[in-house]
Structure formats: C-alpha cells, structure tokens
C-alpha positions in Angstrom: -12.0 40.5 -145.9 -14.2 37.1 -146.6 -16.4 36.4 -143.5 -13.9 33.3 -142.4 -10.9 35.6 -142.4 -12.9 37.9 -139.9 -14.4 35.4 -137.9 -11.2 33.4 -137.1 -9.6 36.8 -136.1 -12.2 37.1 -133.4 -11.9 33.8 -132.2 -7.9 34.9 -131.9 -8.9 37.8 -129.9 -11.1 36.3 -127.3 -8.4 33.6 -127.1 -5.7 36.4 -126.6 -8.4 38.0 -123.7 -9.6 35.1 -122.2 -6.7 32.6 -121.3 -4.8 35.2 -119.5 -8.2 35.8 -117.3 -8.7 32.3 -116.7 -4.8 32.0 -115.8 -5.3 34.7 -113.5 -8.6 33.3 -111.8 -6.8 30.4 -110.8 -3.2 31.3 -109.9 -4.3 32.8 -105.8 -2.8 35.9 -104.7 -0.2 36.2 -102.5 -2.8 37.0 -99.6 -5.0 34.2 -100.6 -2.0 31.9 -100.8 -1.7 33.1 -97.2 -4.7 31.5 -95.8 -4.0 28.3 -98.5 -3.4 25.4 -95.4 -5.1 25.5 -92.0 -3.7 24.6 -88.7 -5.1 21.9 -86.5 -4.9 21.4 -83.2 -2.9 18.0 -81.9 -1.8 16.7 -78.4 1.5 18.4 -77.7 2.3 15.9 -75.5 2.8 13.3 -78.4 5.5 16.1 -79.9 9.0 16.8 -78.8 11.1 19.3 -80.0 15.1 18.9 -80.1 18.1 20.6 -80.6 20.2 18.0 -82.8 23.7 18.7 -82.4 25.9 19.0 -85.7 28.9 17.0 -85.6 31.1 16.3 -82.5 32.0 19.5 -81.7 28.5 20.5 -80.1 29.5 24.1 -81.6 25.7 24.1 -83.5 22.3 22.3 -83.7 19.3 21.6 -85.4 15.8 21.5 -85.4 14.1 18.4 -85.4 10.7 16.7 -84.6 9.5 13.7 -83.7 6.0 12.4 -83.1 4.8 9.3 -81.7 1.5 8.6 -83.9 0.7 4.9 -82.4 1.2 5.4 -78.6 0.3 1.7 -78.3 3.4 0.7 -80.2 7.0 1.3 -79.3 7.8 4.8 -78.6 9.9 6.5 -80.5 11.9 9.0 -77.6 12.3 9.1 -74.2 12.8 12.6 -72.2 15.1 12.3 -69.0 13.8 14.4 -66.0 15.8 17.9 -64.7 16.9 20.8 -66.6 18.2 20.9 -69.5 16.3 17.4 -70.2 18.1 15.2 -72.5 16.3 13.3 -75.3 17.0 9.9 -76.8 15.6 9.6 -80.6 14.8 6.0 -79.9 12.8 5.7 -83.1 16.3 5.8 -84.6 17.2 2.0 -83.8 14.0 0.7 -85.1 11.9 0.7 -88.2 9.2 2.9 -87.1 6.8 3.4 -90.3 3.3 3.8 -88.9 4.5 4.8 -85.4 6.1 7.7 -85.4 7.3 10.4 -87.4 10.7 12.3 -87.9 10.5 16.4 -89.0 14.1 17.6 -89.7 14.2 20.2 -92.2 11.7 22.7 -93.6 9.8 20.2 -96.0 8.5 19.3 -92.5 8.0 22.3 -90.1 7.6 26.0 -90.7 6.4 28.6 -88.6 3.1 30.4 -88.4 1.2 33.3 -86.5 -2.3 33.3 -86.5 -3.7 32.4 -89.9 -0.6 33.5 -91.4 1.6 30.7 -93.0 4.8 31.6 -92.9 6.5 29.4 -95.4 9.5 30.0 -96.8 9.5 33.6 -95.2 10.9 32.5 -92.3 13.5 29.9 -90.8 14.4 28.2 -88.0 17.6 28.6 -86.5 19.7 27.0 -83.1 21.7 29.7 -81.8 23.6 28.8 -78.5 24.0 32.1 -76.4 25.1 32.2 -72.8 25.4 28.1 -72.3 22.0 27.9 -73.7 20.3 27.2 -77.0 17.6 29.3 -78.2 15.5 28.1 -80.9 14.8 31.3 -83.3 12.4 32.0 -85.9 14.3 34.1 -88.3 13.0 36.5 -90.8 14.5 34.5 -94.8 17.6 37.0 -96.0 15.8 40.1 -93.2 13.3 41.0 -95.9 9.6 42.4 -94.9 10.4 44.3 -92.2 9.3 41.2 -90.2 10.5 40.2 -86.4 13.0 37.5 -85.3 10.9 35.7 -83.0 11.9 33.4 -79.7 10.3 30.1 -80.0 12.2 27.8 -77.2 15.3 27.6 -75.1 16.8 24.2 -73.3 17.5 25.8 -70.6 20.8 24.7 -70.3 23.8 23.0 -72.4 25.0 19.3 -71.9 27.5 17.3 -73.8 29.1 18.3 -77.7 26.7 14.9 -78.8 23.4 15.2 -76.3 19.9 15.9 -77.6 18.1 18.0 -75.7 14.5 19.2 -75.4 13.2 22.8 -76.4 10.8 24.1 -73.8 8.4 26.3 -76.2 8.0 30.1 -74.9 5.0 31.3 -73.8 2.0 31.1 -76.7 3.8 28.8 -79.1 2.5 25.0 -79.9 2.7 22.9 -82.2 -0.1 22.6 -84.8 -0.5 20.5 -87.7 -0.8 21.7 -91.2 -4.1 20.5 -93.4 -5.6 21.4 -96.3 -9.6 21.0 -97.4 -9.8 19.3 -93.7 -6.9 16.7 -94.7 -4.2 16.3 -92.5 -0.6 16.3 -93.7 2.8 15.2 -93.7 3.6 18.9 -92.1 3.9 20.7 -88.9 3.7 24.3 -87.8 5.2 25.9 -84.6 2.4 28.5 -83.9 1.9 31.3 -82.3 -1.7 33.3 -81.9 -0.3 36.9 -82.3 2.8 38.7 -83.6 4.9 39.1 -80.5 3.3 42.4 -78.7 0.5 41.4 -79.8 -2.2 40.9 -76.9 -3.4 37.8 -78.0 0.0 36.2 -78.9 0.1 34.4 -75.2 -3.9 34.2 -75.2 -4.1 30.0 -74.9 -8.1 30.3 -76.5 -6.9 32.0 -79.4 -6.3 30.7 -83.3 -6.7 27.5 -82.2 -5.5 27.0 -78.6 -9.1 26.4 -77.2 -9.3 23.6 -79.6 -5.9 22.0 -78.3 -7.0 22.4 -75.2 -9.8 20.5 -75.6 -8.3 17.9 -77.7 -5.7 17.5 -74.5 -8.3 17.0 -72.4 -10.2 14.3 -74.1 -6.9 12.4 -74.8 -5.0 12.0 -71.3 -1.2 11.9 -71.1 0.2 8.9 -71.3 3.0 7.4 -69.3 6.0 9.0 -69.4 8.4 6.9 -71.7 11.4 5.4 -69.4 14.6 7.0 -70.6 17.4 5.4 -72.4 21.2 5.3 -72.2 22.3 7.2 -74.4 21.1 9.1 -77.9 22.0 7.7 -81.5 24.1 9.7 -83.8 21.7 12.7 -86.2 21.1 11.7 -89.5 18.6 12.7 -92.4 15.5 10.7 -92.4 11.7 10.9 -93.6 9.1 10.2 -91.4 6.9 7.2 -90.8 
C-alpha cells in the first residue's frame, strides 16, 4: 500500500468517527431539550383566557388567548362582571398589529410545570361537564404515565355563541416563553409543581415571586367597559 493509499484511508476513518460525534454534540438530549426555553413572568392581568365556542351549537370550545400589549391603545376585550363572566374579543373588529395579541392553537400556548416544557406532550382540551367548562391539560394519545391536569373552569355556562372567561385553579399563571433572555411569540400556562406536589400552589415558586413583583410595579389598569356582544371565532395570528 503506497503512503497516499494509507493516508487517505485515515482521513476516511476519522471522518467516519468524527462527524457522528460532532452530530451528536450538537443535537440536545431529550432532557436538555427539556430545559431548552425559559418562562418569564408577565402581568396576568393583561391576559385573558377564553373558552371559544365551536359553531352554533355551543356543544364544544376552545382555547384561546388574547393579550393586550399597548394598554395605551385600544383594548382588545372587555370582561363583563358576575359568574360565569362573558368576554367580548374586541380586538376582532379592528386591526390590532402592535396592540394586542391572539393565541389560538398550540403554535401559541402549551403547558408547563416547573422547568419542564411540556410541548407537544400535552394538550389542551374544553370539556363541558355538569353546565360548566373545564379547561384540561391532557396527557398527547395517554403516553408517559403522565396526569390529566385541571387548569380553569368558567364557572358556569351561557349561551351556544358566548365567550366566556376561564378562572385559572389554584397555582396556574400564565408565563411567557423565551429563549437566551428573548421573549417570544409563545405562552405557557404554568404551574410550579406536579399536582400533589407541595409546591404546586406555592405563589414564590418557579417564577411566581417574580410575577408577583412584576404585578406590583405595574398597577392594574382600568377595567375595560364591556361590549354588546362577542364576534364570531375565527383563526387568526397575533399582533
């Protein structure tokens, strides 16, 4: 064998070695992919989170969103008072780029518990039970063993057509996703523990100290008169 034969088979051996290493260095692992995104903390009271109804029939619902970003500008829903507490997406009758935004499917929310991301593990679901609708985080296709979790209820049922407004349990928030300190297009509903967990209703914990503070410096603003009556469900992308 002449020395160029040899030496170009030992450059094709360290290739063969080495590119599957580097591959591997920089594909995470599923428990690093885990802690890929952090959660921030936001004002909850800029958030409101509604059960859409699905057609006419007011047989099922959605999740959806929506968050006022500019509370100088236009507001983008209004909350009527009493139980269950119908919602108005007002930033359906206006262009509101800039001023709010609109999370309705999973490209927008997930769920998370502690510094676990759930992703695609889990779903949201609108179940109405007893003339109320309970907002569910469901384990994907029951896989991992993992819980079904309550995250809201409206306490109560109106009209086939009405949004109405989820009244989070006890421990959940909404956070915001981020990654390398970068805020994005992406929201979490969080909780600090699994449920039976201690620290799962613990307000200080994975974050809710930092809410808490960030609620403090940033007063609630007026409520936001209500309107008439809601706009019909659609798709849309937020703002």
């Amino acid at each position: 064998m002449t020395p160029s034969v040899l030496r170009s088979g030992l450059l094709a051996a360290a290739s063969t070695v080495a590119v599957p290493a580097l591959l591997t260095g920089l594909v995470p692992t599923t428990a690093a992919a885990g802690q890929l995104f952090d959660a921030l903390a936001v004002e909850q009271n800029r958030f409101v989170i509604v059960a859409v109804p699905i057609g006419s029939s007011g047989t099922k619902a959605q999740l959806q969103i929506y968050e006022q970003i500019d509370l100088r500008k236009r507001p983008c829903f209004a909350v009527a008072s009493g139980t269950p507490a119908a919602v108005s997406p007002l930033l359906g009758t206006f262009d509101f780029t800039g001023i709010c935004r609109r999370y309705i499917d999973s490209q927008g929310y997930s769920a998370r518990v502690g510094n676990e991301d759930l992703g695609s593990g889990y779903r949201f679901v609108v179940r109405k039970v007893g003339g109320d609708n309970l907002l569910m985080a469901t384990p994907a296709g029951g896989a991992g063993g993992k819980p079904e979790m309550l995250v809201g209820r409206t306490n109560g049922s109106a009209g086939p057509t009405t949004f109405l407004a989820f009244t989070l349990e006890p421990g959940w928030q909404v956070m915001r996703r981020a990654y390398g300190g970068r805020h994005l297009g992406h929201v979490y509903l969080q909780r600090a523990g699994w449920p039976g967990d201690q620290q799962a209703t613990d307000p200080t914990a994975a974050g809710g100290k930092a809410a808490s503070a960030a609620a403090a410096s940033n007063p609630t603003p007026p409520p936001v008169p209500a309107a008439p009556a809601p706009v019909s469900a659609g798709r849309a992308t937020g703002g």
